[in-house]
C-alpha positions in Angstrom: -6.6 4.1 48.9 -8.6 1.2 47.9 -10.6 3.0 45.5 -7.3 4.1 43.8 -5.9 0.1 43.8 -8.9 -0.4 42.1 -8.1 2.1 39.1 -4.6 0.9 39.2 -5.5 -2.4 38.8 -8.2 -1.9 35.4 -5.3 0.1 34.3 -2.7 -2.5 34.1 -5.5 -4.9 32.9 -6.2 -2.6 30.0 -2.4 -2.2 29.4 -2.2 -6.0 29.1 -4.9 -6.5 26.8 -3.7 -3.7 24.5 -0.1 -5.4 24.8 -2.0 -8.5 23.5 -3.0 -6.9 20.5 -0.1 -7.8 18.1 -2.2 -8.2 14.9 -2.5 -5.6 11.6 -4.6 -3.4 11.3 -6.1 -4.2 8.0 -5.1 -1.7 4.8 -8.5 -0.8 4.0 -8.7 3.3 3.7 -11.8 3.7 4.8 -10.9 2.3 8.5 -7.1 4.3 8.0 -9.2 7.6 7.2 -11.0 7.3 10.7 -8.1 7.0 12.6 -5.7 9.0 11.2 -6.2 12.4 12.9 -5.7 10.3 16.0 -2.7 8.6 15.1 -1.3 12.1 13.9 -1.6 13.9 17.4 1.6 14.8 19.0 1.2 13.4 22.2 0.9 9.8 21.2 4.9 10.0 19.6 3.7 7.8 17.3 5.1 6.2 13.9 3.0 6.3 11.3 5.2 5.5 8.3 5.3 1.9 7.7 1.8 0.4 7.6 -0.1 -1.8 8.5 -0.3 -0.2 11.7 -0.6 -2.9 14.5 -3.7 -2.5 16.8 -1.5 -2.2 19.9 -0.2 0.6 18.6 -3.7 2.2 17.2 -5.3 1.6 20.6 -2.9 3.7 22.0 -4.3 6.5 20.1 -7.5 5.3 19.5 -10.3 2.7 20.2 -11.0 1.9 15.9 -14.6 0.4 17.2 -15.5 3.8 18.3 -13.5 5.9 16.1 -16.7 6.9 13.4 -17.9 8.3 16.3 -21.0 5.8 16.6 -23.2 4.8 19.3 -25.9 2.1 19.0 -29.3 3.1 20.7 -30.0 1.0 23.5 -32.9 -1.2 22.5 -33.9 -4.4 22.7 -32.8 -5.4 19.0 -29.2 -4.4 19.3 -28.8 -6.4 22.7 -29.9 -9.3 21.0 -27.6 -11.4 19.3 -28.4 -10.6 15.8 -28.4 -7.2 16.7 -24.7 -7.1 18.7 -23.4 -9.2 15.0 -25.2 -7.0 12.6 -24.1 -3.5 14.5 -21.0 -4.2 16.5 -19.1 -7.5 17.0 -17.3 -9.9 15.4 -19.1 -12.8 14.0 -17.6 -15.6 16.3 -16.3 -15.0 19.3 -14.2 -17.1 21.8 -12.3 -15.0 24.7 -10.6 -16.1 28.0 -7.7 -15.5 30.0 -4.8 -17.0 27.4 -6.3 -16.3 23.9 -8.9 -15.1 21.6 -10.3 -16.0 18.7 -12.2 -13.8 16.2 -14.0 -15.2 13.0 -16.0 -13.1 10.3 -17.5 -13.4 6.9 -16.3 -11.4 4.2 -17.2 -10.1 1.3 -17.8 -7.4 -1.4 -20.7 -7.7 -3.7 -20.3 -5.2 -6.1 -23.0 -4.3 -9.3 -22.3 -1.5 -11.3 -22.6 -0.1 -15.3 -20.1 1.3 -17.6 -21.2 3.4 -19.9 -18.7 3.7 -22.8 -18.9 -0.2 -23.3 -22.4 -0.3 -22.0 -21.4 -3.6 -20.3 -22.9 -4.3 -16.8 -19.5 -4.8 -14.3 -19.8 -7.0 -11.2 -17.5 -8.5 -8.3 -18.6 -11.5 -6.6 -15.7 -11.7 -3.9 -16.4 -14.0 -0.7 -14.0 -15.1 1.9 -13.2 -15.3 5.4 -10.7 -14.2 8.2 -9.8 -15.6 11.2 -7.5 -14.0 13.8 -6.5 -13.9 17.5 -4.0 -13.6 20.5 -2.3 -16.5 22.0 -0.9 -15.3 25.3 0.1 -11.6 25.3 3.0 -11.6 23.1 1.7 -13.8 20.2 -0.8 -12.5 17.7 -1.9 -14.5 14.2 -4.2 -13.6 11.0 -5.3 -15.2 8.1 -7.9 -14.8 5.5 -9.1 -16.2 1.5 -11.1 -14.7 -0.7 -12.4 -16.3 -3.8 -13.5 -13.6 -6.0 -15.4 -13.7 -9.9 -15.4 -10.6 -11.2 -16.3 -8.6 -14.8 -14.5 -4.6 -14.7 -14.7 -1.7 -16.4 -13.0 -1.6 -19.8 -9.4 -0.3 -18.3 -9.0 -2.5 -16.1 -10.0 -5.0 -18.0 -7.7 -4.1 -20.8 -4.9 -4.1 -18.2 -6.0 -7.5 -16.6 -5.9 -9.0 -20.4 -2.3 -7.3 -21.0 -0.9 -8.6 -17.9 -2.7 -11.8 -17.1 -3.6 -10.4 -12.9 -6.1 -8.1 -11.5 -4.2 -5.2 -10.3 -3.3 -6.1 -6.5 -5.3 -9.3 -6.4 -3.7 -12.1 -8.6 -3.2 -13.8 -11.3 -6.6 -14.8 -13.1 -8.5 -17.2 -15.7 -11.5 -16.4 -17.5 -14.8 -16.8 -16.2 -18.4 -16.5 -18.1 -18.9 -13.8 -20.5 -16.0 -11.7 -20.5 -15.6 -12.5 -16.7 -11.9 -13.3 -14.2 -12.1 -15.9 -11.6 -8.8 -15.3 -8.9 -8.2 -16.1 -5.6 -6.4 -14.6 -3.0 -4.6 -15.3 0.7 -3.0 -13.3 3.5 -1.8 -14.5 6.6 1.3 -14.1 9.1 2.2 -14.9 12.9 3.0 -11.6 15.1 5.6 -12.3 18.2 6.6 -9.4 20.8 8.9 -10.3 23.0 9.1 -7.0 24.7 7.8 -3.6 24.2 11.3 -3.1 22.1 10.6 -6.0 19.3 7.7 -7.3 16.9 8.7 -9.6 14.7 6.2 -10.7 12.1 6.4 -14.0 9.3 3.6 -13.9 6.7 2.4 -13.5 3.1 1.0 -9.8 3.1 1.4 -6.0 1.8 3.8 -3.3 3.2 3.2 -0.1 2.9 5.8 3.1 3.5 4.9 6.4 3.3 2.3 8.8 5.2 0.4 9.6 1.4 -1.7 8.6 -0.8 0.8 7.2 -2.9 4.5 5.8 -2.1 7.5 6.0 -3.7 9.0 3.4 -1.6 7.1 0.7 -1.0 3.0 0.4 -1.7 0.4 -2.0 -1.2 -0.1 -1.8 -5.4 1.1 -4.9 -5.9 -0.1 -8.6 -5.0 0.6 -9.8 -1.4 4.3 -11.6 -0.9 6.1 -13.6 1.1 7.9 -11.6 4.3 9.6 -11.2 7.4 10.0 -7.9 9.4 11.3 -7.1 12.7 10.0 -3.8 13.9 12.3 -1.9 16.7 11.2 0.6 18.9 12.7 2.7 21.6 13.0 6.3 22.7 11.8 8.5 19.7 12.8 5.6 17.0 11.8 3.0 15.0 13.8 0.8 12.9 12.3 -1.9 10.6 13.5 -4.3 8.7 11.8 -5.7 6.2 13.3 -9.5 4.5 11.1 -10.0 0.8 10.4 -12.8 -1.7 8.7 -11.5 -5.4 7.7 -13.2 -8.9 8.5 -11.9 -12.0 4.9 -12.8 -14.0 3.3 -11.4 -16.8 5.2 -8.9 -19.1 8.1 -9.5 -17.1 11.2 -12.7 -17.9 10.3 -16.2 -16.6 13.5 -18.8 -16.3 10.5 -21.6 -17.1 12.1 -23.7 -14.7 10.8 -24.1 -11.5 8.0 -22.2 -11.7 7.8 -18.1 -11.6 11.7 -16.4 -11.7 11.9 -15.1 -8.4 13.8 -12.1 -6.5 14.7 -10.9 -3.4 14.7 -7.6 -1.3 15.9 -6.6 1.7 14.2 -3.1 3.5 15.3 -0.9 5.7 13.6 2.2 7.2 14.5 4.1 10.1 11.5 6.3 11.4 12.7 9.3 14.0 10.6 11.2 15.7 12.6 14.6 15.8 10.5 16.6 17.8 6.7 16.4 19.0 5.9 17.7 15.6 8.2 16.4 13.3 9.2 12.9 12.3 11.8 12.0 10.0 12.8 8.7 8.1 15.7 6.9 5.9 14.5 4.2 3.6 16.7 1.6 1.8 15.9 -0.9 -0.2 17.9 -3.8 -2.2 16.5 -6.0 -4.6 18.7 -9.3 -6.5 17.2 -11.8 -8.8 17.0 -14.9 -7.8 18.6 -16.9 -11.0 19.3 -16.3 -14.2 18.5 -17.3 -17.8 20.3 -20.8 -17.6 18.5 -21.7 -14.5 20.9 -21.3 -12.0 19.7 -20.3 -8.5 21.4 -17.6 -6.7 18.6 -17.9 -4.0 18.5 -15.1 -1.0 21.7 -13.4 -0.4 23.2 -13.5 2.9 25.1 -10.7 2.8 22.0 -8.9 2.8 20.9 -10.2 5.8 22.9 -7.6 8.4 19.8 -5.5 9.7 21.9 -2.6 10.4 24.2 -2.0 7.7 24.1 0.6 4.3 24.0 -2.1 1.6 25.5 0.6 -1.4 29.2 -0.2 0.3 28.5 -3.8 0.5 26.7 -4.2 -3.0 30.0 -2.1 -4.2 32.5 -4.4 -2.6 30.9 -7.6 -4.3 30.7 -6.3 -7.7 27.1 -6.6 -7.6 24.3 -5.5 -10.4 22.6 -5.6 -8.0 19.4 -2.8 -7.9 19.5 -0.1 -5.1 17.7 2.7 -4.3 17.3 5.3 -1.2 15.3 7.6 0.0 14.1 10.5 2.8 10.9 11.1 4.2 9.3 13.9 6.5 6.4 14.3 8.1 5.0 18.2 9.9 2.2 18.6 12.3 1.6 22.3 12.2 -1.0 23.9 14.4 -2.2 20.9 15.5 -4.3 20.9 12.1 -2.1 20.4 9.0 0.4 17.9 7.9 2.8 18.3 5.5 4.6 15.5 4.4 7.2 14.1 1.2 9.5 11.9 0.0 12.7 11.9 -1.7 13.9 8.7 -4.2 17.3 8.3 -5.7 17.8 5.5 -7.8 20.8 6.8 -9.7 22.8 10.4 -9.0 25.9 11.8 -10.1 25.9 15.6 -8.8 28.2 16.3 -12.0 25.8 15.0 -14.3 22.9 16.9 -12.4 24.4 19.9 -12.4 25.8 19.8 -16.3 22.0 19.5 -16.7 21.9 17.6 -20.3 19.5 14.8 -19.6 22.1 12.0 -18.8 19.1 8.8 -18.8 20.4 7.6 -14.9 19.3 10.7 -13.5 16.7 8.6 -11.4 15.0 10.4 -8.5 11.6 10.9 -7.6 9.5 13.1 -5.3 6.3 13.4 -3.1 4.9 16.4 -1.2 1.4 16.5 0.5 -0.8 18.5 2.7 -3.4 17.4 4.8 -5.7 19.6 6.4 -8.2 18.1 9.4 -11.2 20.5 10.5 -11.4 22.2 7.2 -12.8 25.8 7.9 -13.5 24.8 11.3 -15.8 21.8 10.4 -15.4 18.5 11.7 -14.2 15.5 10.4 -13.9 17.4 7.1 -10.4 16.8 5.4 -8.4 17.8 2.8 -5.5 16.8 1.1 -3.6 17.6 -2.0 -0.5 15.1 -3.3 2.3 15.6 -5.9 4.0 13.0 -6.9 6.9 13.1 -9.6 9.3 10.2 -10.9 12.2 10.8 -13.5 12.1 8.0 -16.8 14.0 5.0 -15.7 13.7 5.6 -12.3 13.2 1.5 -10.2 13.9 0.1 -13.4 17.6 -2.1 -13.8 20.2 -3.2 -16.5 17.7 -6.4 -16.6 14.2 -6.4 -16.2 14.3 -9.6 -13.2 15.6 -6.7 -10.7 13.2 -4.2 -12.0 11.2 -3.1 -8.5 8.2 -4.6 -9.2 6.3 -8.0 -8.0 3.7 -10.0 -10.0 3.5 -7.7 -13.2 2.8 -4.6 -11.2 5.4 -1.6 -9.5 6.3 -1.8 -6.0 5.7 2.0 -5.6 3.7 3.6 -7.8 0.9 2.1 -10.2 2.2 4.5 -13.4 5.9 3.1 -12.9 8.1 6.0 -13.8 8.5 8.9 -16.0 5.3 10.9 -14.6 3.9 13.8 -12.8 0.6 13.5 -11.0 -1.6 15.8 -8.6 -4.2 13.6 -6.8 -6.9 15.8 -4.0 -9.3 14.5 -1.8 -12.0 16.0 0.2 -13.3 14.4 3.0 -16.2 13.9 5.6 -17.9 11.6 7.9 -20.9 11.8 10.0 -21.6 9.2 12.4 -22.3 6.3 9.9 -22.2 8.4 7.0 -19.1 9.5 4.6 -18.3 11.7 1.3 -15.4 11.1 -0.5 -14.5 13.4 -3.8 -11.3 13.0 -5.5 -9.8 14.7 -8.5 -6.6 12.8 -10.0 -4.5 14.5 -13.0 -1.7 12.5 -13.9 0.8 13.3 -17.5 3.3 10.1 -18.2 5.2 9.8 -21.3 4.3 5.8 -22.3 7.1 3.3 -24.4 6.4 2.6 -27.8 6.6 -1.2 -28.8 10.3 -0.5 -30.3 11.3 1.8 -27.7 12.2 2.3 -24.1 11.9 6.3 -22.9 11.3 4.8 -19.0 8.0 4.6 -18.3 7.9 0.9 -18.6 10.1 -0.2 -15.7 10.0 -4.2 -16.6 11.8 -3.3 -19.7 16.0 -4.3 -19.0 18.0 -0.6 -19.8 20.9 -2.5 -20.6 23.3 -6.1 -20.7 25.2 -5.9 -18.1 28.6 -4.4 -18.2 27.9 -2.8 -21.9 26.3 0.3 -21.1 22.6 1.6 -21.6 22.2 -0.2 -25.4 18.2 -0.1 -24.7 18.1 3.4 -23.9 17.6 5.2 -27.1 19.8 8.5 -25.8 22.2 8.4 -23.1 21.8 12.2 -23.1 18.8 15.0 -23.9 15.9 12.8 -21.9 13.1 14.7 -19.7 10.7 14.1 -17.7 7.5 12.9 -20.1 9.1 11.9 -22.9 7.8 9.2 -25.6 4.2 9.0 -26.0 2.6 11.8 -24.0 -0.6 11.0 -21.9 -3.1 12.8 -19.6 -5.5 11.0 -17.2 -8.1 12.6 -15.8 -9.9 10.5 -13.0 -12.7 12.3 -10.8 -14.4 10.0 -8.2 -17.4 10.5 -5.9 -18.2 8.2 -3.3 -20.7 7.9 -0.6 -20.8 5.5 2.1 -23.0 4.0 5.1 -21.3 2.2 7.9 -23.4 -0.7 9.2 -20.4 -2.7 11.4 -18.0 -0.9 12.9 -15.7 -3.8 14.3 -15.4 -5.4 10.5 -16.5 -2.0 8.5 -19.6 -3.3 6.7 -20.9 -1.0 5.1 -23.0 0.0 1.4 -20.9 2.2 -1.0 -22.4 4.3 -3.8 -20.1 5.6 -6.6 -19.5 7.5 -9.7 -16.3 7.4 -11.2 -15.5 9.4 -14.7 -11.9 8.7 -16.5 -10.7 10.8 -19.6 -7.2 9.5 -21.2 -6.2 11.0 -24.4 -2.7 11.6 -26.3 -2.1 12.5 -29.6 -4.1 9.6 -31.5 -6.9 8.8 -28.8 -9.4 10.9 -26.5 -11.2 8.0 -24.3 -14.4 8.9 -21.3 -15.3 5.7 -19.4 -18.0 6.7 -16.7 -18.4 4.0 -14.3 -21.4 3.5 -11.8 -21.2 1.1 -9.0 -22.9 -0.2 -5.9 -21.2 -2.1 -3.0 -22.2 -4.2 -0.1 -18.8 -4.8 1.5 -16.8 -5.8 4.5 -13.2 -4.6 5.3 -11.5 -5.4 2.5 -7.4 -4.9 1.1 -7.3 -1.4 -0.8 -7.5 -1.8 -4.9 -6.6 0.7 -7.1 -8.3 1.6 -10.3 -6.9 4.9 -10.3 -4.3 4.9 -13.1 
């Protein structure tokens, strides 16, 4: 009996420490790949949907310090203190009773060559994070990088266009053909209960169990939020209350600084069965003012966290821009996932079904597979993803309530009017990882005089006088305009040093073919990384 008190007793201890755990787990997708088998199991009744995960729900699944599967030989150099910071803890360290408090270095020095140019590319990015627990129900993060950079020629041609580096921030130059740009994140986490989180910050969401989302990524830069996640029985409900900047190739009133807009998310996450979950998305997004200047500012009618906002945008006369969505996710034999997601921007059934091409047709689609243990092996994994997304589709009669934030989509990097198949194949062992990926995307691009909807900044109409930007209001399909095809192949290896802030040295070898009727364009692109965890960026586009 007093054995068993004793178990008991480290039982509700480790309860309590996991409870304390309110903080995000970072959006870096070389951490996500370890634990996501673990986080898939059917046992756990997870919710894996809206990320980032917190790591009181990951521990429940997994321990992330031991999820490569690592263990440090037990020698006298990694019991020493350089040793313990080098291989497996946080840089500083304070822990008692009531908090803790966690402090790390970061960086990502990055050299690498591309060859179509023949220019040498390089990222200098250095920052720090600090984060902790006050008491058990109160979590907080925040981190800064500072970041000097020179990319490969897409990129850079994009950064140039568009005045940010995709998912970082805005820029100025630096050097010879260099960007200098800085970037923050940082939020408080409160749980009063095992029902609520509510979390106030400037971060990325992320919803979706893919590659990609159609919903909401972490593409774009880091915004202003609030979001109170609700959990009980089999469901989760979050709410999600958003600030964005039009900048770049999108409208600026020039007063006040940036034009901004607002959104309002809701998703409701539903674990159907032990292997099946299913969600409802909904999203609203208003501008913030208008050409004159005059500030709307956030909408309170928006504000009810359990309400359908079509009848209540409908009721006020609002042009207000909404769009829906379904989302599944399978575990089958234990070993394969299938997932998707359905978008509707626009729909009339009538028009659908007359099937001539009306332009407000706007729905999209996702469907993946995911295959753990491939042929028996493990930690080797595969997974194949289709995403599709009509012209027009997130787009708006004006281009302020387009769904995008700081010159970039919300959801997908191409915008809309695109098909793309993206593979991976996966595997780690111990400290060491293999990535491949094969990316073939088709969109059909705007011409400077013309809007055919792949370009979702551009307005499709005035308000209240009908689609006068669209060039037909009948007769469009998928890919029209300017048809392009990207072909993006990518081969990375990796060594883990750190498990408890992912350090680790990347080796890579990208290749990128775009071509369309005037232009066939190769960029290979060599690089070599010594990193820490670090937000996701994508140059795949």
């Amino acid at each position: 009996m007093k054995y068993l008190k004793i178990i008991i007793g480290i039982c509700l201890l480790h309860c309590l420490n996991l409870e304390a755990q309110q903080y995000n787990l970072t959006m870096d997708r070389f951490q996500y790949d370890l634990i996501d088998r673990a986080m898939q199991e059917k046992s756990n009744n997870q919710h894996t949907t809206v990320k980032p995960y917190r790591m009181a729900d990951v521990k429940k699944a997994i321990n992330p310090d031991t999820a490569a599967g690592v263990k440090l030989k037990d020698n006298k150099f990694n019991k020493r203190w350089i040793g313990r910071k080098l291989f497996s803890e946080n840089f500083l360290k304070l822990d008692s009773n009531d908090y803790q408090l966690y402090i790390d270095p970061l960086f990502s020095l990055d050299i690498g060559k591309d060859q179509l140019t023949g220019n040498t590319t390089y990222l200098n990015a250095r920052g720090i994070q600090v984060f902790g627990n006050i008491g058990k129900k109160v979590s907080f993060y925040t981190s800064f990088w500072e970041n000097q950079g020179r990319f490969v020629n897409y990129v850079d041609s994009f950064i140039l266009k568009n005045n940010v580096v995709p998912g970082q921030g805005r820029v100025k130059p630096f050097g010879s053909n260099g960007w200098d740009y800085a970037m923050s994140t940082g939020y408080v986490s409160y749980s009063p209960s095992k029902y609520f989180n509510f979390q106030f910050g400037n971060d990325k969401q992320f919803i979706g169990d893919g590659y990609r989302s159609l919903f909401l990524s972490d593409n774009a830069f880091n915004n202003p939020y609030f979001k109170i996640s609700t959990t009980f029985w089999k469901i989760r409900y979050t709410n999600i209350f958003s600030s964005y900047q039009n900048v770049g190739n999108a409208s600026n009133s020039g007063i006040g600084g940036y034009l901004q807009k607002f959104s309002t998310i809701h998703h409701l996450s539903i674990n159907a069965t032990k292997w099946l979950n299913v969600g409802l998305f909904e999203t609203i997004v208003w501008q913030g003012g208008d050409s004159t200047g005059k500030r709307r500012g956030f909408d309170v009618n928006y504000l009810n966290p359990i309400i359908f906002y079509r009848p209540v945008e409908f009721s006020r006369g609002s042009p207000d821009n909404v769009i829906i969505g379904i989302n599944f996710k399978a575990m089958i034999l234990k070993k394969y996932q299938l997932y998707g997601q359905l978008l509707i921007d626009e729909f009339s059934l009538n028009e659908v079904r007359a099937g001539n091409g009306w332009w407000a047709n706007k729905q999209g689609f996702q469907l993946g597979t995911k295959w753990f243990n491939l042929f028996g092996i493990k930690n080797l994994v595969y997974q194949n993803e289709i995403n599709y997304v009509r012209p027009y589709t997130y787009g708006h009669f004006t281009g302020e309530q387009s769904y995008t934030h700081f010159a970039q989509p919300l959801a997908h990097p191409l915008g809309a009017n695109f098909i793309e198949n993206v593979q991976f194949l996966r595997y780690r062992y111990r400290r060491i990882g293999i990535e491949a990926k094969i990316l073939y995307a088709q969109y059909g691009a705007d011409t400077a005089n013309s809007n055919f909807g792949q370009n979702i900044f551009k307005g499709t109409a005035e308000i209240g006088q009908g689609p006068t930007q669209v060039p037909n209001i009948y007769g469009n399909t998928i890919l029209q305009g300017v048809k392009n095809n990207v072909l993006f192949t990518d081969l990375t290896a990796s060594y883990l040093i750190n498990t408890r802030t992912n350090m680790r040295l990347e080796l890579s070898f990208s290749r990128r073919t775009q071509s369309n009727l005037n232009i066939t364009k190769t960029t290979n692109w060599i690089s070599f990384s010594f990193k820490t965890t670090l937000p996701n960026r994508y140059y795949d586009f």
